[in-house]
C-alpha positions in Angstrom: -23.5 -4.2 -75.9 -24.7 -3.4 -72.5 -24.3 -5.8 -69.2 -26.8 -6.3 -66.7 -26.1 -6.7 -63.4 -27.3 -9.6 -62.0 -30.1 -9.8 -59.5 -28.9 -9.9 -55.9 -30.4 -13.1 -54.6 -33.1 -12.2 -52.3 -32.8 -14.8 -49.5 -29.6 -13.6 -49.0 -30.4 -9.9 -48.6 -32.1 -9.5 -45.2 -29.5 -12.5 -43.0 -26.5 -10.4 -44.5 -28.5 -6.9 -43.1 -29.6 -8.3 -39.9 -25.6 -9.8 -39.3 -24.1 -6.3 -40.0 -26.8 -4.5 -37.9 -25.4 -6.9 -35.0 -22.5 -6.7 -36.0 -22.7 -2.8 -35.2 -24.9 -2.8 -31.9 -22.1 -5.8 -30.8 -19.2 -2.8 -31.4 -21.3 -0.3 -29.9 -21.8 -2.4 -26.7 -18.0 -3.1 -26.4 -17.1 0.5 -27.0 -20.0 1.5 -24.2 -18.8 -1.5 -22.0 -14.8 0.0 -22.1 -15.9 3.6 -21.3 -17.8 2.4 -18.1 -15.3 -1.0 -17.2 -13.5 1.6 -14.4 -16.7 1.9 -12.3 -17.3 -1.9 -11.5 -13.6 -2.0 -10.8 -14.1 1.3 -8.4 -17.5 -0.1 -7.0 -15.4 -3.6 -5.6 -12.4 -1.5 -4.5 -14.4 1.5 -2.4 -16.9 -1.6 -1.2 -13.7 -3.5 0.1 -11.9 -0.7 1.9 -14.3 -0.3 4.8 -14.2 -4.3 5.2 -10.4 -4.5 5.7 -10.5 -0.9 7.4 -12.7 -1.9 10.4 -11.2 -6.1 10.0 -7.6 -4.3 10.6 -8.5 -1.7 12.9 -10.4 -4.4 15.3 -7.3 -6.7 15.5 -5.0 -3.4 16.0 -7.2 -2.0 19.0 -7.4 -5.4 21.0 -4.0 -7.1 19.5 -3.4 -8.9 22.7 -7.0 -11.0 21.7 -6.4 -11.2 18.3 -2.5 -12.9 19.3 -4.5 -15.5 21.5 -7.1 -15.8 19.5 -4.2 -17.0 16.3 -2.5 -18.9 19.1 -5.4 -20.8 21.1 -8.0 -21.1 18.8 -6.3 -21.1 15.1 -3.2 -22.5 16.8 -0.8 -21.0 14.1 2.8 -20.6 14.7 4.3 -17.4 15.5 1.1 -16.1 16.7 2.2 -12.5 17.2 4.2 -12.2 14.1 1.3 -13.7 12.0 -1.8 -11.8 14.2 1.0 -8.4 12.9 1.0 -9.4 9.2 -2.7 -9.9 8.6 -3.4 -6.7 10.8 -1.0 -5.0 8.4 -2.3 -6.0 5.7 -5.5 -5.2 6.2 -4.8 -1.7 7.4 -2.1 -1.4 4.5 -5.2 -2.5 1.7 -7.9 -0.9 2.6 -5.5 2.1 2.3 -4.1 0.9 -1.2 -7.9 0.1 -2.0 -9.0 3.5 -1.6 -6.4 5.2 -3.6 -6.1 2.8 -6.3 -2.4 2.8 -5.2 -0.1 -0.9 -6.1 -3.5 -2.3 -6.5 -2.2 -5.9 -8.3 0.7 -6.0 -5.2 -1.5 -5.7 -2.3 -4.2 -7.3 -3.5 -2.2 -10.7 -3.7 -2.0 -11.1 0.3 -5.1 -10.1 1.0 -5.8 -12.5 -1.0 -4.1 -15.3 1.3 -5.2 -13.1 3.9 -8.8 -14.6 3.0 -8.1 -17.7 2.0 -6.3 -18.6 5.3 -9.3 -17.3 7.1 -11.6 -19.2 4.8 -10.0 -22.5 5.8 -8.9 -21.7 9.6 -12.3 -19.7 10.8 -15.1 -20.2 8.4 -15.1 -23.2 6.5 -16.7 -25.2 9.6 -19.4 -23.2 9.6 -20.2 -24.3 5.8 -21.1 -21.6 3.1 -23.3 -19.0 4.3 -21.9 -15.9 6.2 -25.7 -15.3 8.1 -27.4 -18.2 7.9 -26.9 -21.6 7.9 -28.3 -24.8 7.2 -26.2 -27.5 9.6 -27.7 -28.6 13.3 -25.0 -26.5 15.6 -26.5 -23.4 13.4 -29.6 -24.1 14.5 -29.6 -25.4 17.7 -28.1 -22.1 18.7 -30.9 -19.9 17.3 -33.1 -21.6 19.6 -31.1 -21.4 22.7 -31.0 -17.5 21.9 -34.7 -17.3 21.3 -35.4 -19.0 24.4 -32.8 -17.6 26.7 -34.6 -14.0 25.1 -37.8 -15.1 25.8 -36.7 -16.2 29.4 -35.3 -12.7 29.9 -38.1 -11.1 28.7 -40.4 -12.6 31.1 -38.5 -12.8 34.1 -35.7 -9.9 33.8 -37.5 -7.2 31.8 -34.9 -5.0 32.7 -32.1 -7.1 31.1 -34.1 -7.9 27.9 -35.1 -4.2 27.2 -31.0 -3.2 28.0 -30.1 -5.7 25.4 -32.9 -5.5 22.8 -32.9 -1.4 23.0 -30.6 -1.2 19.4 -32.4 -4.3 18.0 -32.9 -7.7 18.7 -29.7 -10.1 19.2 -29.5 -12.8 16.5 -27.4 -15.4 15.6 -25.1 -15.2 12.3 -23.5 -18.9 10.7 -20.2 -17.4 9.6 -19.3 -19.3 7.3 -16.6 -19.3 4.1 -19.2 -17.2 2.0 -18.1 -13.7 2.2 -14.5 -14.6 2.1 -15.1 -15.9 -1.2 -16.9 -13.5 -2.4 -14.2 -11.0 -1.0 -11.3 -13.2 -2.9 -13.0 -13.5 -6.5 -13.5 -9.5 -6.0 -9.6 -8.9 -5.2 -8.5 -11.4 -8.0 -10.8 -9.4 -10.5 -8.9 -6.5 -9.4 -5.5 -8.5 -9.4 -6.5 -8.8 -13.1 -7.5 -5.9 -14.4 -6.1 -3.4 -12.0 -8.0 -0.3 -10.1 -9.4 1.3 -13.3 -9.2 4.0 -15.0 -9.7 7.5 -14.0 -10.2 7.1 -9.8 -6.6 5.5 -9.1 -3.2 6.7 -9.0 -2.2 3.3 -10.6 -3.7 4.6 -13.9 -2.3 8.2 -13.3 0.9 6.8 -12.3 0.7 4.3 -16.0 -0.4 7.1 -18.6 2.9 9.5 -17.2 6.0 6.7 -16.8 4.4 3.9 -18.7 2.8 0.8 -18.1 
């Protein structure tokens, strides 16, 4: 007696191919996505360092300005002892940053390093960090233009000295690019510096994680 195999229904045949053949390319992308995951990790690291590097080393180079200015216009308490801190710790991360060195640790105050600028500095200004969009923003922008304009026409000498590099503009300074700076640190808070380019990882694969 012999058995037949039944006939494989054929309207079941090509969903069950196509879901396996994603199936595949869906493992592929993951395993592609983990071998490149350090690189945006080192992209928002090395793109951060100069920010703090240059935020730090202005407050450090005129530190009596930066107390007053976390005095007088911020009117925090301790205004030397606070001006110290975020001048540390912008110094201290853009180092960290760099090296991929305590990564998760550091990145937690500049993290309230940016938030208490967000809310102290920026956030009257609204969102964006170049333009903006409320009255003040734009009454100013005129004022330049015309006071540039003035110059132009009756102190040549003055409006060529200050349009040599470029011309002057106004920018809104608002809470955008401190946002965007402390989504980028909490990303990194999360999943560390990467692999590879960090002595965090280095530091992981020899005493453990």
């Amino acid at each position: 007696t012999s058995f037949l195999r039944p006939p494989e229904p054929t309207h079941l045949v090509a969903p069950l191919r196509d879901f396996i053949m994603l199936h595949r390319l869906q493992t592929l992308l993951i395993r592609s996505a983990h071998t490149v995951g350090f690189i945006p990790l080192l992209a928002m690291r090395l793109y951060l360092v100069p920010q703090f590097w240059m935020a730090g080393t202005s407050k450090l180079m005129h530190f009596s300005d930066t107390v007053a200015s976390f005095g007088n216009d911020l009117h925090m308490p301790f205004p030397t002892l606070m001006a110290g801190l975020a001048t540390t710790t912008e110094l201290a991360g853009a180092v960290c940053l760099l090296l991929g060195f305590g990564t998760r640790w550091i990145a937690l105050p500049l993290m309230v390093t940016m938030i208490v600028a967000a809310v102290t500095v920026h956030l009257p200004n609204g969102w964006g960090a170049i333009t903006g969009d409320g009255g003040q923003y734009a009454k100013a922008k005129e004022h330049l233009s015309n006071h540039l304009e003035w110059l132009e026409t009756n102190e040549p000498d003055s409006y060529e000295y200050l349009t040599q590099h470029g011309t002057p503009t106004i920018v809104n300074n608002g809470v955008e690019f401190a946002v965007i700076f402390t989504i980028m640190l909490l990303t990194l808070f999360c999943f560390g510096a990467g692999r590879w380019l960090s002595v965090d990882y280095w530091m992981a694969r020899k005493w453990g994680k």
